[in-house]
C-alpha positions in Angstrom: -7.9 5.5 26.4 -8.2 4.3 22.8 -6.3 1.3 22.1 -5.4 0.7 18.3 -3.9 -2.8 17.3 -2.2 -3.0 14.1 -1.8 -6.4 12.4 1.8 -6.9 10.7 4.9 -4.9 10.6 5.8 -4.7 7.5 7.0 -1.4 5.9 2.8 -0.6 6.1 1.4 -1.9 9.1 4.6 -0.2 10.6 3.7 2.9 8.7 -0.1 2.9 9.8 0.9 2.2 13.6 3.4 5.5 13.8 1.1 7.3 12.0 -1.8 6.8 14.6 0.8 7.0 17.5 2.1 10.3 16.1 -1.1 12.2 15.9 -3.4 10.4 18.3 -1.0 11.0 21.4 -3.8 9.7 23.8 -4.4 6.5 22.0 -2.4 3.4 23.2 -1.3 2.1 19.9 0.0 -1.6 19.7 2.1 -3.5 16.6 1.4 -7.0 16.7 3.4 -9.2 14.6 5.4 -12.6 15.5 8.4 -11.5 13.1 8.5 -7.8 13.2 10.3 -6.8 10.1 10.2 -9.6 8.0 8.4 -11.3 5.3 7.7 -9.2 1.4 8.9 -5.9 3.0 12.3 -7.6 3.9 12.6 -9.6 0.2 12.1 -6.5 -1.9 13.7 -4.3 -4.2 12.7 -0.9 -2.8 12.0 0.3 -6.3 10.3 3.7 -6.0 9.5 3.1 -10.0 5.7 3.7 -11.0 6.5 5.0 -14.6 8.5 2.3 -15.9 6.1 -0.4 -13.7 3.5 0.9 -16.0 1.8 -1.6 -18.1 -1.3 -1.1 -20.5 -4.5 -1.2 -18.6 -2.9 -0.1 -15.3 -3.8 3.3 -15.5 -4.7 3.7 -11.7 -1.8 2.3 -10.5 0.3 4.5 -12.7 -1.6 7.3 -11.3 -1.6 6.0 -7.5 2.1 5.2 -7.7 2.9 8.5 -9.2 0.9 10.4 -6.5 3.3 8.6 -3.5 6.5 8.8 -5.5 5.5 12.5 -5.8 5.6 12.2 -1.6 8.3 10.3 -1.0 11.6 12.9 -0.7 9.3 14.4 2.3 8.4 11.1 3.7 11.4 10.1 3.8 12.7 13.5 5.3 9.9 12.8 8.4 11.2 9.1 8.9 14.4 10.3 9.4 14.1 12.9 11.4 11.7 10.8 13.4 14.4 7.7 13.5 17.1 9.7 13.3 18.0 7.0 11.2 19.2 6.7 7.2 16.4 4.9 4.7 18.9 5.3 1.7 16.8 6.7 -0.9 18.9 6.6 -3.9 17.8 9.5 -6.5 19.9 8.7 -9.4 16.9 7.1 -11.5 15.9 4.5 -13.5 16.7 2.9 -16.8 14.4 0.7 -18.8 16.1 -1.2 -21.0 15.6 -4.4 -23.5 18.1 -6.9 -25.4 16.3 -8.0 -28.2 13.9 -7.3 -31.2 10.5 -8.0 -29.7 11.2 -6.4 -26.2 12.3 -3.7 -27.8 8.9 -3.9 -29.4 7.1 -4.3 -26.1 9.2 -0.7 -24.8 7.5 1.3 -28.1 4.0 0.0 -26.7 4.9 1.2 -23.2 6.8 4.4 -24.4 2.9 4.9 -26.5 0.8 4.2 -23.6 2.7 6.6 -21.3 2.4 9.4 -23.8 -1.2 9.1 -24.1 -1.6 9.1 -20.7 0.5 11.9 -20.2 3.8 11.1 -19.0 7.1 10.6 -21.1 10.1 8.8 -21.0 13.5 9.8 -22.9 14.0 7.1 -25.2 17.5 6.0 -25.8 19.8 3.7 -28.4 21.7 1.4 -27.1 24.7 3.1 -27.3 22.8 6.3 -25.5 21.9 3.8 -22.7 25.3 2.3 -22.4 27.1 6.0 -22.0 24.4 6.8 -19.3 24.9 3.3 -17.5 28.7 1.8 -17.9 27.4 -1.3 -16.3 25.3 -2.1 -19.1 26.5 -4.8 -21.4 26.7 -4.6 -25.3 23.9 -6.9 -25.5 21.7 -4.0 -24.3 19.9 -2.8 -27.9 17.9 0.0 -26.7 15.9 1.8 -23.2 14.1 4.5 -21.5 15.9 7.0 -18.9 13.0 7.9 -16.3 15.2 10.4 -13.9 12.2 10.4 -11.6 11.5 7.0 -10.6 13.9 6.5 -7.6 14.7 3.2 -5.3 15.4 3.2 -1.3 16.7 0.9 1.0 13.9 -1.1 1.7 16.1 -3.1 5.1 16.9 0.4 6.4 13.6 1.8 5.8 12.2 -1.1 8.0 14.7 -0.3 11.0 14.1 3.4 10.8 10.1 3.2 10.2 10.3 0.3 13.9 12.0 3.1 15.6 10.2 5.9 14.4 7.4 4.2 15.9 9.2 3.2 19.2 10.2 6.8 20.0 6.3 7.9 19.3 5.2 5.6 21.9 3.9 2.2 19.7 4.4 -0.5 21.5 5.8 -4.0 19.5 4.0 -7.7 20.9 5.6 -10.9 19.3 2.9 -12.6 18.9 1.2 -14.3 16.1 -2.8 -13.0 15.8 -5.1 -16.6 15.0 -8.3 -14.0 14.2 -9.6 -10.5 14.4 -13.2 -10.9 16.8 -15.6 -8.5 18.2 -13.8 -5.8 20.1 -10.2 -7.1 19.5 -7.8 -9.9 18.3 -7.0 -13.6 18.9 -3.6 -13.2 20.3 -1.3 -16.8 21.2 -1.9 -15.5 24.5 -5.8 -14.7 24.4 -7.7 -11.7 23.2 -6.3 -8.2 23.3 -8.9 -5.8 23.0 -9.2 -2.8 21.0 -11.4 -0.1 19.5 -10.0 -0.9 16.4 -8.0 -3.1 14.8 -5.8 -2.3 11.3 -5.1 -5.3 9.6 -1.8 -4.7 7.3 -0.7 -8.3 7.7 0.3 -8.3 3.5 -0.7 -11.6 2.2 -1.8 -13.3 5.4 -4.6 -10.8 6.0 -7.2 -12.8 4.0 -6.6 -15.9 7.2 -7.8 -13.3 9.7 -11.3 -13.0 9.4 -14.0 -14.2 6.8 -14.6 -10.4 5.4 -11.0 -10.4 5.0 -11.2 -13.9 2.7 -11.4 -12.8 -1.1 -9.6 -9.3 -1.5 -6.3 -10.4 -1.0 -4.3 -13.5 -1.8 -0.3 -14.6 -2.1 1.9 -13.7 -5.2 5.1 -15.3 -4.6 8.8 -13.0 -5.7 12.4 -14.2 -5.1 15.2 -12.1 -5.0 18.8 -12.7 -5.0 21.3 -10.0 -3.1 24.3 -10.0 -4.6 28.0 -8.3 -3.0 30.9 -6.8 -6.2 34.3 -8.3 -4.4 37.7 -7.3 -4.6 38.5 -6.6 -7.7 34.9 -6.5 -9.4 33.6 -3.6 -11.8 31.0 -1.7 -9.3 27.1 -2.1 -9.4 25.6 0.0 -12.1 24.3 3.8 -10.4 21.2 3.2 -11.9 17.8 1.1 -10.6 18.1 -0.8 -14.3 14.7 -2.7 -15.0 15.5 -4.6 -18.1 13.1 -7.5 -20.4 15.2 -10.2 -21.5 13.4 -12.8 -23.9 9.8 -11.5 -22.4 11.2 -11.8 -18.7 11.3 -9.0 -16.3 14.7 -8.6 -14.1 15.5 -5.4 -11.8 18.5 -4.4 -10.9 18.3 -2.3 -7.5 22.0 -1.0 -6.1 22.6 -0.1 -1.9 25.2 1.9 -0.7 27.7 -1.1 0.5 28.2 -2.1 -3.1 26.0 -4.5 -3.0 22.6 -5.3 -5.8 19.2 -6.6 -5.6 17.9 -9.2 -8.6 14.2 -9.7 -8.6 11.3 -10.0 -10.9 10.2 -13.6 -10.5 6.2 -13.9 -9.9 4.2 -17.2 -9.5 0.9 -17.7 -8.3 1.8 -20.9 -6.3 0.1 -20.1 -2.9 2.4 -20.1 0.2 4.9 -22.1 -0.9 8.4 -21.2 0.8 10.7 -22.2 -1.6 13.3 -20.4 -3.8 13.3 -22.4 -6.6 16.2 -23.6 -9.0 14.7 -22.4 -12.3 13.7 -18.7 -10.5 17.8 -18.4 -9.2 18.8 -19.7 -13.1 16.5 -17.1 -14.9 17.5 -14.1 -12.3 21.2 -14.8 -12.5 21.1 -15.4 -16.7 18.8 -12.6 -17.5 20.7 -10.1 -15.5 24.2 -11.0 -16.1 23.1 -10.8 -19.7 22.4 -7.4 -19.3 24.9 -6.3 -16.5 28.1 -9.0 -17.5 30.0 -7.6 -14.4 27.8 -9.5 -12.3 29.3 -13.0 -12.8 32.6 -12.1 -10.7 30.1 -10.6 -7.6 29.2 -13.1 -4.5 25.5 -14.6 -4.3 24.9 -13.5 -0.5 21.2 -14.5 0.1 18.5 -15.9 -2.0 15.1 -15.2 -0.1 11.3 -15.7 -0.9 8.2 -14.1 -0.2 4.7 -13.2 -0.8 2.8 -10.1 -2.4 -0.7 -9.3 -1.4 -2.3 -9.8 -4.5 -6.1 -8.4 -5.3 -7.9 -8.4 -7.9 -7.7 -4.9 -9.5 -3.8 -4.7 -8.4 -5.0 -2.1 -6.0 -4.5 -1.6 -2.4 -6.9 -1.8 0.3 -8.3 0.8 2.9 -10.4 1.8 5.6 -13.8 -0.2 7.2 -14.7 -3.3 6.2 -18.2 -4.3 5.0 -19.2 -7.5 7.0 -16.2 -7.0 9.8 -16.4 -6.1 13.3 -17.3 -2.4 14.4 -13.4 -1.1 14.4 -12.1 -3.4 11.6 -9.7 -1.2 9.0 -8.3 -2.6 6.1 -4.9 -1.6 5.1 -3.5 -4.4 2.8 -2.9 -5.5 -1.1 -0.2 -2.8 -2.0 0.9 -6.0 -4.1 4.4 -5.3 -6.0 4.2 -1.8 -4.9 4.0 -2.3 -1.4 7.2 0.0 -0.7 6.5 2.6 -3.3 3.1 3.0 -2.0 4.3 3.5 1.7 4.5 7.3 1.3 0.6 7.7 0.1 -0.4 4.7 3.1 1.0 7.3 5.6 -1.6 10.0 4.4 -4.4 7.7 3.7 -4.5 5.8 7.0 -4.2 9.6 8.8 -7.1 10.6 7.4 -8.9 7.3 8.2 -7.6 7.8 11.9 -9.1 11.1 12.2 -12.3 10.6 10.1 -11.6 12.7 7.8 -11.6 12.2 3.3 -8.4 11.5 1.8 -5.9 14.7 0.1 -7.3 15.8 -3.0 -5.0 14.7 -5.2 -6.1 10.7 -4.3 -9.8 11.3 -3.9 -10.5 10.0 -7.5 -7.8 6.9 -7.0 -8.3 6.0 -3.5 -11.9 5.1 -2.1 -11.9 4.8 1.3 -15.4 5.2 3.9 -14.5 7.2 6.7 
């Protein structure tokens, strides 16, 4: 019998390993990871938002991103039905929005560059945005609606993606993997050995093995969860990604009345720590935008690290200079749960040997 170890159980390495389990019923598929669950796919938004992520010069991640959002309503259909388990994907849309003269500026460029690259976005005043979003503070001067970009629940969509998984016969080890070798991995127990090994350990994957060393490093995000008490105006309806004074801030809602801040980014390396000035900015730039805010409870404040490479695009298949069996599946960066829905198709087709859809060939090279 095959044996296929997956590296990391994130939302992707959890992804890959049902995906092998579920249509390679004879293999013996195992999900290695000493904190199954945790790290950037636990601190994240769940933005499902590749239209207003866009920036100019990202062309193939607008494209990539667009091609799993374009997935993602039947994805998220199979995970529940294979979970039997809720991921919350919230379908209300996105709102784009600025507070001030040269954002607003920087929103015409994006609005452009979308255009010519095919793909609009309703542009709104600031009154237009406020009667779409009540949440929205008069400070708000103008913004885009994009009805299509979406969010999910990126906490549910873990638990439902572990036991979708489970049920198709993956098998989870706690264990922290020191090194991928010939014909297996370094396990705090010894080697387990395996046919092949999928490395989808995020920012960590680079420590694994020296082919592994320079396509992926750590890109450090915070984000705040915040509750609306007693008494509080709700959370806006809307995913609400807004640029105050040339910072980013999103806005995610959940179900439970609760909100996601993020946007911070530093290239500090792993370093732990959720930092005063990141908390100050988050809390300042949204409340600016979303004034309810100030009356909610600050429930967590949490850090973690993006896999970062160098083109801002993800990672697949065999790797030149690795071990017979080593498969990349790693540097999904800040789109690591938007790009989940594409991972699921890519890393089937790399488990049967076989190309990629069509509709990815040009934006995904992977050797089979």
């Amino acid at each position: 019998m095959e044996r296929i170890v997956v590296v990391g159980a994130g939302v992707v390495g959890t992804t890959a390993a049902w995906v092998a389990a579920r249509d390679h019923a004879a293999a013996e598929v195992v999900l290695v990871d000493p904190a199954p669950g945790s790290g950037a796919s636990w601190v994240a938004g769940g933005m499902l938002a590749p239209i207003t992520e866009a920036w100019p010069g990202e062309r193939e991640l607008l494209d990539l991103g667009a091609a799993s959002l374009a997935r993602w309503p039947a994805f998220a259909a199979e995970v529940e039905r294979a979970s039997r388990r809720r991921v919350g994907l919230r379908t209300e849309g996105t709102l784009a929005v600025v507070v001030d003269a040269a954002d607003r500026e920087d929103l015409d460029r994006v609005v452009a560059h979308l255009r010519d690259w095919g793909r609009d976005a309703e542009r709104l005043t600031g009154r237009e945005t406020r009667r779409r979003e009540p949440a929205l503070g008069p400070a708000v001067r103008a913004g885009i609606a994009v009805p299509d970009d979406l969010a999910v629940d990126n906490r549910l969509l873990l638990g439902a993606l572990r036991e979708a998984a489970r049920t198709a016969g993956v098998v989870e080890r706690g264990e922290s993997v020191h090194a991928v070798v010939d014909g297996g991995v370094e396990l705090d127990s010894g080697t387990l050995a395996a046919e092949r090994v999928v490395v989808a350990a995020g920012a960590w994957s680079a420590t694994l093995h020296p082919a592994l060393a320079d396509l992926v490093r750590p890109v450090k995000g915070e984000i705040l969860r915040l509750r609306a008490r007693a008494g509080s105006l709700p959370p806006p309806r809307h995913t609400v990604r807004a640029a105050v004074s040339g910072r980013a801030v999103y806005a995610v809602p959940r179900d439970d009345d609760r909100l996601v801040l993020g946007a911070t980014q530093y290239e500090v390396g792993f370093d732990p720590d959720v930092t005063v000035a990141g908390v100050r900015d988050l809390l300042g730039d949204a409340e600016r935008v979303l004034p309810g805010i100030a009356d909610y409870a600050l429930e967590e404040s949490a850090a973690s690290f993006r896999p970062g490479t160098a083109d801002n695009l993800p990672v697949f298949g065999p790797v030149p200079g690795g071990p017979d069996g080593l498969v990349a599946c790693f540097g999904h960066g800040r789109n690591g749960i938007l790009l989940t829905a594409l991972t699921a198709d890519v890393m089937a087709a790399v488990f049967a040997g076989r190309p990629v859809p069509d509709d990815i060939r040009p934006l995904v090279e992977v050797a089979t």
